[in-house]
N, C-alpha and C positions, 0 to 999 in steps of 0.2 A: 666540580662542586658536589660537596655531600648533599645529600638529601635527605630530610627530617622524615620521620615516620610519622604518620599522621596517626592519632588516635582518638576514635569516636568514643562521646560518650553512649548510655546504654540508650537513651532516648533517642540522641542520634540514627542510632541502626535500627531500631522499629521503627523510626520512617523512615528511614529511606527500605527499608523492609516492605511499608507501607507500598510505598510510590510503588518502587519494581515490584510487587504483586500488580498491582493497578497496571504498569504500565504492559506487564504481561497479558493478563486478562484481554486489554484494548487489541494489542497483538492479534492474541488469539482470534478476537471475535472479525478483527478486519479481514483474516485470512477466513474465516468461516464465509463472510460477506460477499469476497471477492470470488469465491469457488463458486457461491450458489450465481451470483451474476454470471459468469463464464460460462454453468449449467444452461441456464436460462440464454444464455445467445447460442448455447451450440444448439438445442432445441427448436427454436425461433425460425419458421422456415420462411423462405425467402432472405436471407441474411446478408447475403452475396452483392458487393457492390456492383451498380450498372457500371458499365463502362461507360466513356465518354464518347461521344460519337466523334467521327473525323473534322466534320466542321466546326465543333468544339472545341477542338485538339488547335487549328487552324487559328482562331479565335483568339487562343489563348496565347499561341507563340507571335503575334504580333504585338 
């Protein structure tokens, strides 16, 4: 099957020119978000999960 070329009008592509700026920025800022978190747990002392005690462990497999 051929495939038709699709052709935007000019309106068309400044938004969606629109959107994918937008949807870049969002990108952007999540990955900015997600660093400073990550900063913030590697910081954070005491971090480290308890472990589970044996009778716990015991507990649980039943």
């Amino acid at each position: 099957m051929s495939k038709k070329k699709v052709v935007l009008t000019d309106d068309q592509r400044k938004r969606n020119a629109e959107i994918l700026a937008r949807l870049e920025e969002e990108r952007t800022r999540l990955i900015e978000e997600t660093r400073a978190l990550q900063q913030q747990e590697r910081r954070r002392p005491g971090r480290k999960r308890k472990r589970k005690s044996i009778d716990e462990m015991l507990v649980a497999a039943d």
